[in-house]
PyMOL Python script that loads the backbone (N, CA, C, O; Angstrom):
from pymol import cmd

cmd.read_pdbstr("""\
ATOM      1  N   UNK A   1      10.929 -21.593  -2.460  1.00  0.00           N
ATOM      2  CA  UNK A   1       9.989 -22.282  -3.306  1.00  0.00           C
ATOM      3  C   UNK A   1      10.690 -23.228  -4.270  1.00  0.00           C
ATOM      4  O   UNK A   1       9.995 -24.098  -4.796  1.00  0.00           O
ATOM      5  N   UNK A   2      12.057 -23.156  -4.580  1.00  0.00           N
ATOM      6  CA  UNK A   2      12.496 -24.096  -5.442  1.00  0.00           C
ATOM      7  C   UNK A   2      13.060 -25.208  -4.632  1.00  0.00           C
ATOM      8  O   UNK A   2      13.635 -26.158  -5.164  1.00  0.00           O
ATOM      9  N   UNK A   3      12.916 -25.109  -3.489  1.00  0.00           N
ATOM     10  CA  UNK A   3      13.937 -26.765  -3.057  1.00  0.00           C
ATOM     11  C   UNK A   3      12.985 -27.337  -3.087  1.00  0.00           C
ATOM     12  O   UNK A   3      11.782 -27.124  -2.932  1.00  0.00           O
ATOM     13  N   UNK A   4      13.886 -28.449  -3.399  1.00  0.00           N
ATOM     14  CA  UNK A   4      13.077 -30.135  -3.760  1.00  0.00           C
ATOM     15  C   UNK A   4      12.059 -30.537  -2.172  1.00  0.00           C
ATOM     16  O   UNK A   4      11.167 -31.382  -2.093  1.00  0.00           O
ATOM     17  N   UNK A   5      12.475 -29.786  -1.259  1.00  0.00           N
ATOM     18  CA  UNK A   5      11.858 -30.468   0.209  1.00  0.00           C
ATOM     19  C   UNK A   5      10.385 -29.273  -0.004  1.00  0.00           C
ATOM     20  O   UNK A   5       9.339 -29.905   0.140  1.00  0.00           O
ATOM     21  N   UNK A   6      10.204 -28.180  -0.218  1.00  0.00           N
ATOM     22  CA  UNK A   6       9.007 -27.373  -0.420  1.00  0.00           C
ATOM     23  C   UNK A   6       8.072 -27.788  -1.507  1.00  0.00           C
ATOM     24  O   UNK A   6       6.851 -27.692  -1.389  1.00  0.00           O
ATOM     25  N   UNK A   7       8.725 -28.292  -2.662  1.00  0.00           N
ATOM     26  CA  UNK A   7       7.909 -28.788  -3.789  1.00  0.00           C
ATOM     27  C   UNK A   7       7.665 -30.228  -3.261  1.00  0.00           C
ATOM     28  O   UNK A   7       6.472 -30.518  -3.350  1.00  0.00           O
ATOM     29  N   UNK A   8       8.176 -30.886  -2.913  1.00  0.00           N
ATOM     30  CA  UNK A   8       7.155 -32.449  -2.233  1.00  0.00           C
ATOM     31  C   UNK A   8       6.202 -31.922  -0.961  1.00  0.00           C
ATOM     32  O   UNK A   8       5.025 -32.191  -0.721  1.00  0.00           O
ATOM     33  N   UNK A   9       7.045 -31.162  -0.314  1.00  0.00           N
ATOM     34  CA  UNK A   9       5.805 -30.965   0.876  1.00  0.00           C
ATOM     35  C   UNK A   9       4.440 -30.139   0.566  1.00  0.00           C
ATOM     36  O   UNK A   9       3.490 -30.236   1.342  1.00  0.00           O
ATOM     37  N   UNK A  10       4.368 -29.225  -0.737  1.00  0.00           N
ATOM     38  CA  UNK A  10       3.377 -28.817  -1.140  1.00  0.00           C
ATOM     39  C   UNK A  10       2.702 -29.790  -2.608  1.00  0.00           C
ATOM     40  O   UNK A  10       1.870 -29.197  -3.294  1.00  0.00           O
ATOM     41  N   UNK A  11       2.993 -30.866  -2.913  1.00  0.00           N
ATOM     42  CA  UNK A  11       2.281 -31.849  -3.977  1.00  0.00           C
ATOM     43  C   UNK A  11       1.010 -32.169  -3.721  1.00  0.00           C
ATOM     44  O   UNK A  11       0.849 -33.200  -3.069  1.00  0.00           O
ATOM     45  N   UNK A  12       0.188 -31.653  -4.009  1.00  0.00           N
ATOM     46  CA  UNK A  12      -1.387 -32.214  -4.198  1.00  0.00           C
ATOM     47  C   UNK A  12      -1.990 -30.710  -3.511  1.00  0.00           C
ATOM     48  O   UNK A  12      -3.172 -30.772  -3.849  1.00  0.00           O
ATOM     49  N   UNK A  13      -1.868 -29.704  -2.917  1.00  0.00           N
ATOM     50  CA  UNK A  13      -1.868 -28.604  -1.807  1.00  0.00           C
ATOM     51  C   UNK A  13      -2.165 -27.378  -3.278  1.00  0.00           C
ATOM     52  O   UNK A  13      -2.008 -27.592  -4.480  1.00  0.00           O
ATOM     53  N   UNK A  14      -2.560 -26.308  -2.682  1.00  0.00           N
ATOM     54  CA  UNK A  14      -2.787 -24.818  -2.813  1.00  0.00           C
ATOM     55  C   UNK A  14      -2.066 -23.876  -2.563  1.00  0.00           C
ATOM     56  O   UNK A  14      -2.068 -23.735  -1.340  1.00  0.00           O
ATOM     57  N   UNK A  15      -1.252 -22.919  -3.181  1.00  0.00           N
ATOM     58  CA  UNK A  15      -0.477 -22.070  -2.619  1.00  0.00           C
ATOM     59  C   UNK A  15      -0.714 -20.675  -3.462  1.00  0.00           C
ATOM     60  O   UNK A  15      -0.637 -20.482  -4.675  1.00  0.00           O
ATOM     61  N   UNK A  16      -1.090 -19.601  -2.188  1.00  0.00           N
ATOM     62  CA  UNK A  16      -1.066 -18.756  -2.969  1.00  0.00           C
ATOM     63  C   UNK A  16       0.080 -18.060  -2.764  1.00  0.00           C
ATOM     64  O   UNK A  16       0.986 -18.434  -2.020  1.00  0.00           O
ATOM     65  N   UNK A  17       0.065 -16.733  -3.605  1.00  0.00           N
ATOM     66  CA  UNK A  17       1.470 -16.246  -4.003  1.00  0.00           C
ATOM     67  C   UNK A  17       0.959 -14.878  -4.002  1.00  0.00           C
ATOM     68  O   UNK A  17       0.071 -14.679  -4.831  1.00  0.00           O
ATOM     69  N   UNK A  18       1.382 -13.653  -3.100  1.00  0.00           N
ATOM     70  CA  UNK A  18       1.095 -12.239  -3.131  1.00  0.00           C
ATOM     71  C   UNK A  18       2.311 -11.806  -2.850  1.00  0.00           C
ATOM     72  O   UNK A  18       3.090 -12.222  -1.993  1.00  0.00           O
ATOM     73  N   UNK A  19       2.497 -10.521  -3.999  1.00  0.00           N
ATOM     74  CA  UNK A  19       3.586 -10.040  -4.286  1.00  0.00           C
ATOM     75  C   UNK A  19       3.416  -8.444  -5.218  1.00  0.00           C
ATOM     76  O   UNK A  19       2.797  -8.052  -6.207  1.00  0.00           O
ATOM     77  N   UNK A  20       4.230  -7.963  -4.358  1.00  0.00           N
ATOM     78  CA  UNK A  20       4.321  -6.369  -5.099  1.00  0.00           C
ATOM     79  C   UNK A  20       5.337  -6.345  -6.413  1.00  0.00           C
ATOM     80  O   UNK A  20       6.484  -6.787  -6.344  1.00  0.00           O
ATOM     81  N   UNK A  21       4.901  -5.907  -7.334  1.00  0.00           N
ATOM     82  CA  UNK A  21       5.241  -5.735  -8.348  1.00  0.00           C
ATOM     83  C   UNK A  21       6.367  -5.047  -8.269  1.00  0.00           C
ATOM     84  O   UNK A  21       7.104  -5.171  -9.248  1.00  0.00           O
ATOM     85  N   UNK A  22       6.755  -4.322  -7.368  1.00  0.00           N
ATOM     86  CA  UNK A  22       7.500  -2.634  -7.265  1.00  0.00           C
ATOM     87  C   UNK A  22       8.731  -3.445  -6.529  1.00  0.00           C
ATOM     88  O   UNK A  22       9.803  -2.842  -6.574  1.00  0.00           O
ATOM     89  N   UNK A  23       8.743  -4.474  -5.988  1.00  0.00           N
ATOM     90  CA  UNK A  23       9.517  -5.047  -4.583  1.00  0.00           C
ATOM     91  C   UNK A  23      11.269  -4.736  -4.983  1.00  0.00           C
ATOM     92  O   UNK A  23      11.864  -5.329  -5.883  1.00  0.00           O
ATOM     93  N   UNK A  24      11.667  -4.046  -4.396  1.00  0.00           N
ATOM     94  CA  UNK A  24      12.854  -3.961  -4.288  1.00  0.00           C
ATOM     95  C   UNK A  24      13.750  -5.139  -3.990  1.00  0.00           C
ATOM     96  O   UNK A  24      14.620  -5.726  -4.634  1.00  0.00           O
ATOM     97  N   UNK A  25      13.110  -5.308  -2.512  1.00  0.00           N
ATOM     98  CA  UNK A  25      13.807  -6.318  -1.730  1.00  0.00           C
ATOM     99  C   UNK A  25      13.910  -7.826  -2.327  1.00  0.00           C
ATOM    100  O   UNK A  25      14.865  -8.589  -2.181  1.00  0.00           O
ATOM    101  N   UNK A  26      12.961  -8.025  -2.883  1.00  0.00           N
ATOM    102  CA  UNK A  26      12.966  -9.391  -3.260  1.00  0.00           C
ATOM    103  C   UNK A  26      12.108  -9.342  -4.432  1.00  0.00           C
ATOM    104  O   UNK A  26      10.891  -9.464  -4.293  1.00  0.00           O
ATOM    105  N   UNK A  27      12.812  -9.120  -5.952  1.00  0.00           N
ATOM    106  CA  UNK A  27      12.332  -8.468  -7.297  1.00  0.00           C
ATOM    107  C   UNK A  27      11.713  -9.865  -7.531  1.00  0.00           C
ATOM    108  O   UNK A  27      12.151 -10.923  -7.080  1.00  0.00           O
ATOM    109  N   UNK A  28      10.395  -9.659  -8.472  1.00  0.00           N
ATOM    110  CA  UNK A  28       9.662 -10.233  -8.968  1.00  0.00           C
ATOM    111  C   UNK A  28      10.352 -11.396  -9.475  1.00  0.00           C
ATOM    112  O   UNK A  28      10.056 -12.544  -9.144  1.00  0.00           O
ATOM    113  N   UNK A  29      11.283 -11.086 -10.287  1.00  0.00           N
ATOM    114  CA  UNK A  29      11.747 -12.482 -11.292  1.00  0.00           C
ATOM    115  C   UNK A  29      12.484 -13.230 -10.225  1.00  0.00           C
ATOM    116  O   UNK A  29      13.231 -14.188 -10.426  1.00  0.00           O
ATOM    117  N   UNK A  30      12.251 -12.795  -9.295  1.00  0.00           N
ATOM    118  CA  UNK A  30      13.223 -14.589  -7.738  1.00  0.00           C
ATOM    119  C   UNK A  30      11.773 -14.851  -7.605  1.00  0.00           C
ATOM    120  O   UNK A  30      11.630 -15.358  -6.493  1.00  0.00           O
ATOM    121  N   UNK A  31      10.815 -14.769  -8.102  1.00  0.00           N
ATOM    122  CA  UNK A  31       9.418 -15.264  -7.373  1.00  0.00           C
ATOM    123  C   UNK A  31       9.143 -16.001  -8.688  1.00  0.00           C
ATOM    124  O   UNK A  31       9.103 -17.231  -8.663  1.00  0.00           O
ATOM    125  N   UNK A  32       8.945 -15.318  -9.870  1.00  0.00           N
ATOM    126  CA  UNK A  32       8.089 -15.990 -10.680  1.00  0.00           C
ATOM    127  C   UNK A  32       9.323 -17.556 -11.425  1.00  0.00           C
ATOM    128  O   UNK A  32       8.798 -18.354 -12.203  1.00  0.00           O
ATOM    129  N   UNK A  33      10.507 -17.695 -11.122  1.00  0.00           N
ATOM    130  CA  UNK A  33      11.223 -18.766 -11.646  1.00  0.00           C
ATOM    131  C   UNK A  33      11.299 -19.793 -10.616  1.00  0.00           C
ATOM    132  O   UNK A  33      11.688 -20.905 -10.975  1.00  0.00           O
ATOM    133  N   UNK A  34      10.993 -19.606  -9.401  1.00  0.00           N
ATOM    134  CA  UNK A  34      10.787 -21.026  -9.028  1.00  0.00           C
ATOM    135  C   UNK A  34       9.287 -21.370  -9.169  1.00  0.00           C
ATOM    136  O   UNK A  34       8.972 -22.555  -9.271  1.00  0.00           O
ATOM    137  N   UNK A  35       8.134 -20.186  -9.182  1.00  0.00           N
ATOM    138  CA  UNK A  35       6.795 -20.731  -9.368  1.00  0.00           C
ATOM    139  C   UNK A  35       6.675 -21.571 -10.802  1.00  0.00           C
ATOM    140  O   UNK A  35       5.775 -22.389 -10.995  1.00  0.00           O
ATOM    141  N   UNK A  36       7.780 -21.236 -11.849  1.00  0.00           N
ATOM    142  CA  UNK A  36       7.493 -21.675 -12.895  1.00  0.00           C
ATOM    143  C   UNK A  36       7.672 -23.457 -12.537  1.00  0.00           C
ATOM    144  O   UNK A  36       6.917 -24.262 -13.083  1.00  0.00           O
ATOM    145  N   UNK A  37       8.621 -23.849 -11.690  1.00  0.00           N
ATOM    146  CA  UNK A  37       9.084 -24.974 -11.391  1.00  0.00           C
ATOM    147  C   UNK A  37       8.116 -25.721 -10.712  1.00  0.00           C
ATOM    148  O   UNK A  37       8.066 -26.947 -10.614  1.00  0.00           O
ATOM    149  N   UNK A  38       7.402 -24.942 -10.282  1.00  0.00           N
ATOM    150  CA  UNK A  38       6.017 -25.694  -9.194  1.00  0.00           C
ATOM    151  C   UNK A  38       5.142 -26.078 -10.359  1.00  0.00           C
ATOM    152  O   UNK A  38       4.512 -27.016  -9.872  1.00  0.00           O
ATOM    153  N   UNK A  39       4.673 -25.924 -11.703  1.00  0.00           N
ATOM    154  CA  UNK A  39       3.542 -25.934 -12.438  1.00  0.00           C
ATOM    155  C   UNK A  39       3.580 -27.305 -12.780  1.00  0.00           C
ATOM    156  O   UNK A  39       4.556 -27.935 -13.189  1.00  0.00           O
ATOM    157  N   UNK A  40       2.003 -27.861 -12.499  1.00  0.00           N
ATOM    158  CA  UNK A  40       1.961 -29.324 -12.944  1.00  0.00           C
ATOM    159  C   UNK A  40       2.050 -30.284 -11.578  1.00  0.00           C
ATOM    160  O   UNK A  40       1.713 -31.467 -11.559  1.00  0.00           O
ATOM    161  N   UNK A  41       2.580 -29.522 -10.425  1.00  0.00           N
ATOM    162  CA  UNK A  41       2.394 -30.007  -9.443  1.00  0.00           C
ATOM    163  C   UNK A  41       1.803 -29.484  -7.829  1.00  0.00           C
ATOM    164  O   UNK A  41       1.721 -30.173  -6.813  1.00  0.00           O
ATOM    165  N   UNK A  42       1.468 -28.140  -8.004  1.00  0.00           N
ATOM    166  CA  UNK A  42       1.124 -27.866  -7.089  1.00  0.00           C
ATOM    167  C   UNK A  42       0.300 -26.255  -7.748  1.00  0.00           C
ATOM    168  O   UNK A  42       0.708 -25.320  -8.437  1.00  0.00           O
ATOM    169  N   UNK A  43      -0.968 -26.585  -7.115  1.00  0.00           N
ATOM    170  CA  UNK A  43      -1.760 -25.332  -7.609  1.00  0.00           C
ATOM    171  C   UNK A  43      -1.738 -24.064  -6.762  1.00  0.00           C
ATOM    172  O   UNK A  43      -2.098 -23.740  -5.631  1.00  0.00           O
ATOM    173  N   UNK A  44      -1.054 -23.392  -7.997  1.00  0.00           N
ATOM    174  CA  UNK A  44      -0.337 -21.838  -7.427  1.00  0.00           C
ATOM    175  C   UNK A  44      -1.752 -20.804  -7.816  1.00  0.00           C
ATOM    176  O   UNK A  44      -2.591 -21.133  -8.655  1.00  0.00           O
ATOM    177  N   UNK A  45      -1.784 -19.983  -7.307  1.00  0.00           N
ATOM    178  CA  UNK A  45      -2.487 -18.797  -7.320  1.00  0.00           C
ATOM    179  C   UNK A  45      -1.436 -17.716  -7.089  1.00  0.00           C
ATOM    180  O   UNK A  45      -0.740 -17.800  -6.077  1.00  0.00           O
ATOM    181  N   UNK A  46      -1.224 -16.475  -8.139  1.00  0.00           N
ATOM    182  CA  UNK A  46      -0.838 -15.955  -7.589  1.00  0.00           C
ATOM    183  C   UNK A  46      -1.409 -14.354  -7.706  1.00  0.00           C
ATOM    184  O   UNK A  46      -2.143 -14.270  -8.691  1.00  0.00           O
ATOM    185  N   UNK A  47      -1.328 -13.551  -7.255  1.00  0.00           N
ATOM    186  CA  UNK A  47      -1.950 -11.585  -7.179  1.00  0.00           C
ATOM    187  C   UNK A  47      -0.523 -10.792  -6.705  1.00  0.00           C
ATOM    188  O   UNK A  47       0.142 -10.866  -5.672  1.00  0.00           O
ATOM    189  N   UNK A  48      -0.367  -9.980  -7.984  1.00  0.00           N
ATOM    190  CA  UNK A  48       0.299  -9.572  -7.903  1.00  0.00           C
ATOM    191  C   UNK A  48       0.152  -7.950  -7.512  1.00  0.00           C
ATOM    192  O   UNK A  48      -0.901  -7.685  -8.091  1.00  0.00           O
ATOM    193  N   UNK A  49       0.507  -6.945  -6.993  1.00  0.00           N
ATOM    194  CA  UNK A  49      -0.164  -5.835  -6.773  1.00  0.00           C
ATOM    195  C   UNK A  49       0.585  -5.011  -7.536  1.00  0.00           C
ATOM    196  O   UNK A  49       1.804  -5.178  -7.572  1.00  0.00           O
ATOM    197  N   UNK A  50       0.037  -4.109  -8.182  1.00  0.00           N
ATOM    198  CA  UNK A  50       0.588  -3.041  -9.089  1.00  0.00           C
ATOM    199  C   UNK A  50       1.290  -2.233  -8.315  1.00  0.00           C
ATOM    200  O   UNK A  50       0.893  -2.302  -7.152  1.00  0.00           O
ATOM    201  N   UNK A  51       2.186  -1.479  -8.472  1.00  0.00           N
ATOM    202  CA  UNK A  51       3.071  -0.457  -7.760  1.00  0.00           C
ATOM    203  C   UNK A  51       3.249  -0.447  -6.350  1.00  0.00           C
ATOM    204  O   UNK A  51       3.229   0.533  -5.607  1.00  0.00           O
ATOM    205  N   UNK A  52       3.496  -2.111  -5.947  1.00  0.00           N
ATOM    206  CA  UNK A  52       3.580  -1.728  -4.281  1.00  0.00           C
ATOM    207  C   UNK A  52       5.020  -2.373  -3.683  1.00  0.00           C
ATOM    208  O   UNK A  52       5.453  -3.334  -4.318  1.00  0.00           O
ATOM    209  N   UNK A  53       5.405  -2.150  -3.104  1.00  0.00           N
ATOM    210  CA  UNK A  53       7.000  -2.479  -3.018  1.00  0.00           C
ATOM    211  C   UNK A  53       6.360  -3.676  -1.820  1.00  0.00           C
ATOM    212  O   UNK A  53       5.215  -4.037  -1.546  1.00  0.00           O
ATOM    213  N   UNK A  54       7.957  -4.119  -1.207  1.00  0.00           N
ATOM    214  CA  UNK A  54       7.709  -5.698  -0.114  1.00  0.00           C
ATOM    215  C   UNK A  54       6.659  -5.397   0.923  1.00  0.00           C
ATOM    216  O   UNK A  54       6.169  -6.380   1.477  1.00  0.00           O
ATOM    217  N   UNK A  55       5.996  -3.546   1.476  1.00  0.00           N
ATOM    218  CA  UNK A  55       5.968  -3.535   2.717  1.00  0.00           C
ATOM    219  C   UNK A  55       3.981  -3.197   2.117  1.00  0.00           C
ATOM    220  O   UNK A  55       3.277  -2.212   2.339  1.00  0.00           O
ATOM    221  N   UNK A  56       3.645  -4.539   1.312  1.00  0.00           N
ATOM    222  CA  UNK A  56       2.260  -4.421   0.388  1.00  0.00           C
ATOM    223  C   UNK A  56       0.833  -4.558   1.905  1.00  0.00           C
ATOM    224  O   UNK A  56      -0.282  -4.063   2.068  1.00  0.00           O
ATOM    225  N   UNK A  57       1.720  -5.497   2.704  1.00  0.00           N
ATOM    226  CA  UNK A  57       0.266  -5.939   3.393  1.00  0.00           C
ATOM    227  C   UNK A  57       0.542  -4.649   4.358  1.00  0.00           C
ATOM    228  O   UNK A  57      -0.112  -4.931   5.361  1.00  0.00           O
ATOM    229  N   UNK A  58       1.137  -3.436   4.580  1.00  0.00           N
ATOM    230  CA  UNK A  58       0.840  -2.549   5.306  1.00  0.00           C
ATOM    231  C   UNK A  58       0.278  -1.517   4.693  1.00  0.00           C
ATOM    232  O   UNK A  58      -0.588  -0.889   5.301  1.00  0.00           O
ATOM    233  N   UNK A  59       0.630  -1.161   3.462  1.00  0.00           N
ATOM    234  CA  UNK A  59      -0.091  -0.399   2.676  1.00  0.00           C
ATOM    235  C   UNK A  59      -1.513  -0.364   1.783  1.00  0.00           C
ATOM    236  O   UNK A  59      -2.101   0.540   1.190  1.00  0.00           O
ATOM    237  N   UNK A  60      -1.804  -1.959   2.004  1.00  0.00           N
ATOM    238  CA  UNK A  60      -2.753  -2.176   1.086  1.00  0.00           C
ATOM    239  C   UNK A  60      -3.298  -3.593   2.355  1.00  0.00           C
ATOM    240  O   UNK A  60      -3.280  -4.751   1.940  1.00  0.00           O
ATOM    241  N   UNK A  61      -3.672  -3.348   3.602  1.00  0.00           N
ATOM    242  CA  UNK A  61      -4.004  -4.605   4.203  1.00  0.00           C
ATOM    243  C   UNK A  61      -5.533  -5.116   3.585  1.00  0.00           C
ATOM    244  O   UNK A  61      -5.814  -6.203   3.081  1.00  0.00           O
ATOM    245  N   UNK A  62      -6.309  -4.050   3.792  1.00  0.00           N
ATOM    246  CA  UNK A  62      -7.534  -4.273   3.442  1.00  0.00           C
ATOM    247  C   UNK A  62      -7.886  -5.671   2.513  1.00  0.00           C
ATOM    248  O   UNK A  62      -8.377  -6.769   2.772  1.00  0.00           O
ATOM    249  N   UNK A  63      -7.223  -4.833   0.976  1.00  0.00           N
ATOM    250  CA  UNK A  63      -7.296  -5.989   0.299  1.00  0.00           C
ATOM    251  C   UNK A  63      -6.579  -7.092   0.201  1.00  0.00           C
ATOM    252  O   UNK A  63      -7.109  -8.016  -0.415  1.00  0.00           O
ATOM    253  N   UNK A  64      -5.329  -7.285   0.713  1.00  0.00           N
ATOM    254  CA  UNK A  64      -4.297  -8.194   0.885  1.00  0.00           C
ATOM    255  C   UNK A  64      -5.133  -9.628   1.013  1.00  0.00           C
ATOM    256  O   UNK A  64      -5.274 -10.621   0.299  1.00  0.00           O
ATOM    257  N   UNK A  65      -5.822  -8.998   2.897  1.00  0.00           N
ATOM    258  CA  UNK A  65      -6.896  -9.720   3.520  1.00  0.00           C
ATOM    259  C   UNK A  65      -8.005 -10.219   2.961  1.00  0.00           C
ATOM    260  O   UNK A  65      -8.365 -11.370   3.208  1.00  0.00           O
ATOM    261  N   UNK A  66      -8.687  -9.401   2.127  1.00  0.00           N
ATOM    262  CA  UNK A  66      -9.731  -9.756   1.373  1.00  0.00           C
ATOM    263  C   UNK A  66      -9.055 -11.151   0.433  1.00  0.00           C
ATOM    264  O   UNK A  66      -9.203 -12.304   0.840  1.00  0.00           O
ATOM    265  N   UNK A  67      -8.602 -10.950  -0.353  1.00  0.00           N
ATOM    266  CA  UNK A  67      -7.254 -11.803  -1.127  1.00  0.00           C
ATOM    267  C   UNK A  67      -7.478 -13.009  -0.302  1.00  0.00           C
ATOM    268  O   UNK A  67      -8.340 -13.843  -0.579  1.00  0.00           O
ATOM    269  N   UNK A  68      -6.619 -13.094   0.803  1.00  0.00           N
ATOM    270  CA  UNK A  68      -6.199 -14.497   1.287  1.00  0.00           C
ATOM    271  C   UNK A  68      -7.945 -14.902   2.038  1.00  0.00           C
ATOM    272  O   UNK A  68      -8.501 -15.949   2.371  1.00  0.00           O
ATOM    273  N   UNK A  69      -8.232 -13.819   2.044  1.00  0.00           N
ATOM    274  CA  UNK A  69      -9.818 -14.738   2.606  1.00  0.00           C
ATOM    275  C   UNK A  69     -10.793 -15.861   1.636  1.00  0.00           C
ATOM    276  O   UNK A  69     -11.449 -16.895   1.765  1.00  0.00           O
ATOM    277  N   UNK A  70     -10.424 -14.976   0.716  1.00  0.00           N
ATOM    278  CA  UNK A  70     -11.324 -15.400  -0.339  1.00  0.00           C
ATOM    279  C   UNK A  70     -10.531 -16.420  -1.085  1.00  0.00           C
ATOM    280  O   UNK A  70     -11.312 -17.126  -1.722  1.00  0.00           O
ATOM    281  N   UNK A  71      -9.123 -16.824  -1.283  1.00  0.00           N
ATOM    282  CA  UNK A  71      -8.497 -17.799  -1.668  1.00  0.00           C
ATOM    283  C   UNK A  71      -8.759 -18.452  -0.684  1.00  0.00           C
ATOM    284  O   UNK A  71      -9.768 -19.050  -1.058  1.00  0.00           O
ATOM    285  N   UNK A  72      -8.505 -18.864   0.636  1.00  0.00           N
ATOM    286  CA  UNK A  72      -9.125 -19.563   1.750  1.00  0.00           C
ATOM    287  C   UNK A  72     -10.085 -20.261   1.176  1.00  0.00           C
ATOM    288  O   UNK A  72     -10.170 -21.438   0.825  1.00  0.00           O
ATOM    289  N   UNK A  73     -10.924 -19.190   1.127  1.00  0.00           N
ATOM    290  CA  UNK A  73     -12.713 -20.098   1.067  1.00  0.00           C
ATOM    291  C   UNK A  73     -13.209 -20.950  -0.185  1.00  0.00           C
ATOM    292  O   UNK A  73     -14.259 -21.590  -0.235  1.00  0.00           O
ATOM    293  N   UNK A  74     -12.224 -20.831  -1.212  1.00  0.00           N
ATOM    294  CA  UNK A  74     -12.031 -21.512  -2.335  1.00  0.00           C
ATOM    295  C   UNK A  74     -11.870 -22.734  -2.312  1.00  0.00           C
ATOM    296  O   UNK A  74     -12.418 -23.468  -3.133  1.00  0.00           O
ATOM    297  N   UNK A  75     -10.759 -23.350  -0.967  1.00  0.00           N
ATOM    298  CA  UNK A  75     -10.053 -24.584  -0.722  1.00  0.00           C
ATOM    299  C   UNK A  75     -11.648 -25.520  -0.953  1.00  0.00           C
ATOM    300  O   UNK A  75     -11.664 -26.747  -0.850  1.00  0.00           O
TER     301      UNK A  75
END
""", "prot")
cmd.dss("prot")
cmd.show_as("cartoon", "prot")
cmd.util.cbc("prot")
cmd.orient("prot")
């Protein structure tokens, strides 16, 4: 999310952002410092899930899905 080629290719675009709070693998603060870099140019959404580590859309698909449906239908 921080290279210069992802931030032009998403300028004027929607992006959402789902992420477990708990994530081991890839801790919150590598997510939220390049989103900070996107602001002003590309409209972020993001849901974060309370206590769920990287493996969120298997444990929690239901709503994951619900999530990206309903950001979908927003566009």
């Amino acid at each position: 999310m921080a290279s210069p080629g992802f931030v032009q290719g998403c300028k004027g675009k929607s992006v959402l952002v789902i992420h477990g709070d708990q994530d081991e693998r890839i801790p919150l603060k590598y997510v939220e410092q390049p989103l900070a870099g996107l602001t002003g140019t590309v409209a972020v959404k993001t849901k974060y899930y309370a206590s769920e580590d990287h493996f969120l859309f298997l444990s929690r698909r239901a709503e994951v899905l619900e999530d990206v449906f309903s950001w979908m239908a927003s566009w």
